[in-house]
C-alpha positions as CSV (number, residue, x, y, z in Angstrom):
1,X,103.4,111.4,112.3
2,X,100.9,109.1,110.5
3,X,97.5,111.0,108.8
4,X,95.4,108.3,107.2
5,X,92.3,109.1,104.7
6,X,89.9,110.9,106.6
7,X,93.1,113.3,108.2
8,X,93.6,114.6,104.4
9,X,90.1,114.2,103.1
10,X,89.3,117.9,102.9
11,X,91.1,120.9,101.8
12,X,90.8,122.7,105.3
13,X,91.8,119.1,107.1
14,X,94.6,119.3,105.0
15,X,95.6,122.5,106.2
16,X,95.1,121.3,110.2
17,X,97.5,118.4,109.7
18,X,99.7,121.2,107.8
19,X,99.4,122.9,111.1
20,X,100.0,120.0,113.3
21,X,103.4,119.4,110.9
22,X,104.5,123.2,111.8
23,X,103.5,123.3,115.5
24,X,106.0,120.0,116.2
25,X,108.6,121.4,113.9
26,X,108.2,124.9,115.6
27,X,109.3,122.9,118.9
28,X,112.5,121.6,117.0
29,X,111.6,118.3,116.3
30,X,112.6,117.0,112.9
31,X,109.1,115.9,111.4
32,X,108.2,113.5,109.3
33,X,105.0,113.1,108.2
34,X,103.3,109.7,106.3
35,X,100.5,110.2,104.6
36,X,96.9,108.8,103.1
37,X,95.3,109.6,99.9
38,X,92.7,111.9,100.6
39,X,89.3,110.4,101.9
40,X,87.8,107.6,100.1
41,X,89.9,108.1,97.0
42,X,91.6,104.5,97.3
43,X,88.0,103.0,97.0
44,X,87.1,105.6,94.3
45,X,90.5,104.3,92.0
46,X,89.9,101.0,93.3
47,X,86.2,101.1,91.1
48,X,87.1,102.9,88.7
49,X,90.3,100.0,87.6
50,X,87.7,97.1,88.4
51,X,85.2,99.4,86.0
52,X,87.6,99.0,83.1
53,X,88.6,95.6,84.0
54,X,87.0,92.5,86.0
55,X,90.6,91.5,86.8
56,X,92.7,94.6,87.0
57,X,96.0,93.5,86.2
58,X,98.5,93.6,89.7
59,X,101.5,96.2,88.4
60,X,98.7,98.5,87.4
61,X,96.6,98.4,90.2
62,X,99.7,99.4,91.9
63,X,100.7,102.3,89.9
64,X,96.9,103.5,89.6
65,X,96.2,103.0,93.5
66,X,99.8,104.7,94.3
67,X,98.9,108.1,92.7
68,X,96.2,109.0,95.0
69,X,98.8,109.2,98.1
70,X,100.8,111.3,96.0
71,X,98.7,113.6,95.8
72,X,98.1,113.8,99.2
73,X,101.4,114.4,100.2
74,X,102.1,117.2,97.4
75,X,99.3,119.2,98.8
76,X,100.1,118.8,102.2
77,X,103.4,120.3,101.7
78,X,101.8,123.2,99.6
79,X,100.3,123.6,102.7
80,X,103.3,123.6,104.7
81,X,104.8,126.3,102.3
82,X,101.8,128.5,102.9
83,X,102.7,128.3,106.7
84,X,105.9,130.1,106.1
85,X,108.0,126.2,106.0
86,X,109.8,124.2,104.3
87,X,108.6,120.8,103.0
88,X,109.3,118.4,100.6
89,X,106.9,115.1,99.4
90,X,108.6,111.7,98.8
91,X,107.3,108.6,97.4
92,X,108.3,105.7,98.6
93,X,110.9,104.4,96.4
94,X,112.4,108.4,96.7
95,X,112.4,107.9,100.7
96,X,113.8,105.0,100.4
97,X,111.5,102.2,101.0
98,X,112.4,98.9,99.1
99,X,109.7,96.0,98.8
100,X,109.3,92.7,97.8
101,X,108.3,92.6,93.9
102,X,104.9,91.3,94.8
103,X,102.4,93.5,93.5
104,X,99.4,94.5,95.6
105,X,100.9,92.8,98.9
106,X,104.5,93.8,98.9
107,X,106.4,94.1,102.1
108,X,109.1,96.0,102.8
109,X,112.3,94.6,103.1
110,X,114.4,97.9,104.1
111,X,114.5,101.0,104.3
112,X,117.5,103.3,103.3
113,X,116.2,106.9,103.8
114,X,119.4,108.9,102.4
115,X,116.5,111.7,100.7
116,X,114.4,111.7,104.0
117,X,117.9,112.5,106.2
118,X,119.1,115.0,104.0
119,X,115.9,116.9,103.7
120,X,115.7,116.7,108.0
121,X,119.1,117.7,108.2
122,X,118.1,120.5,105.6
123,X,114.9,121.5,108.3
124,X,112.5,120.7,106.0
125,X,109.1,118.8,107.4
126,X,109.2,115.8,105.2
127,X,106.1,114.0,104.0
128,X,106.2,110.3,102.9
129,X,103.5,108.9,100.5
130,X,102.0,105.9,102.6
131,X,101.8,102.3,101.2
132,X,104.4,102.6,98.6
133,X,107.6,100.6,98.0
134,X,110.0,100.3,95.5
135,X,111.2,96.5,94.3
136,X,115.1,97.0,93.6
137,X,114.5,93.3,91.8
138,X,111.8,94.6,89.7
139,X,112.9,98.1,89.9
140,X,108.7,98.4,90.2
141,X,106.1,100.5,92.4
C-alpha cells in the first residue's frame, strides 16, 4: 500500500492509514506499506537547504530530503503498535532497494528485500520509507 504526503500529513491521518495497515493485516494479508514524508515537509527541507545554499550540494540534498520520510514511517508504525500490531520501519537501503549513485535522480536497479521478507514472515506490517535507495557503488543514500 502506497500513502503519499497528504495520507501522513496529520497526526490523526496518520493514525487512519495505521488503521487501514491493521484492517488488511487483520484479513491475513502480509502488508506492506510505502510511505511519504508527512505533508509539505519535502518542500519545507527543500527551502530550508536552498536557504543555506543557492546550489545545495547533490549527496546532501539527498540525505537532508531522505529524513523527512523517515519520519513518517517511524510514526506510522508507532501507530501500528498502539493498534495492538506489530510493525517495523525500513529505509530504503534496509529494505533492500539498490540505486544508481546518481544523487537526486537515482533509479533503482534492484531490489533484494531479505529485511522486508523476514519481518512478513515474522507478521509484522512493514513500512518502507518512499524515495530512498541505497548505491552499493557508492555505498550512498
Amino acid at each position: 500500500m502506497k500513502f503519499g504526503g497528504s495520507s501522513v500529513a496529520q497526526p490523526e491521518r496518520i493514525k487512519q492509514v495505521a488503521k487501514r495497515l491493521v484492517t488488511a493485516r487483520e484479513r491475513g494479508r502480509r502488508v506492506v506499506g510505502t510511505v511519504s514524508a508527512m505533508g509539505e515537509t519535502t518542500d519545507s527541507l527543500h527551502e530550508l537547504a536552498r536557504r543555506v545554499s543557492s546550489s545545495p550540494d547533490g549527496r546532501e540534498l539527498d540525505m537532508l530530503l531522505s529524513t523527512g520520510e523517515r519520519v513518517a514511517c517511524a510514526l506510522v508504525a508507532i501507530a501500528v503498535h498502539d493498534l495492538g500490531h506489530e510493525a517495523v520501519s525500513f529505509t530504503g537501503s534496509q529494505a533492500g532497494i539498490l540505486t544508481d549513485a546518481v544523487h537526486t535522480k537515482a533509479l533503482i536497479r534492484e531490489i533484494t528485500p531479505v529485511r522486508v521478507l523476514h519481518a512478513l514472515d515474522e507478521g509484522k506490517i512493514v513500512l518502507v520509507a518512499g524515495f530512498q535507495g541505497f548505491s552499493r557503488e557508492t555505498m550512498e543514500t
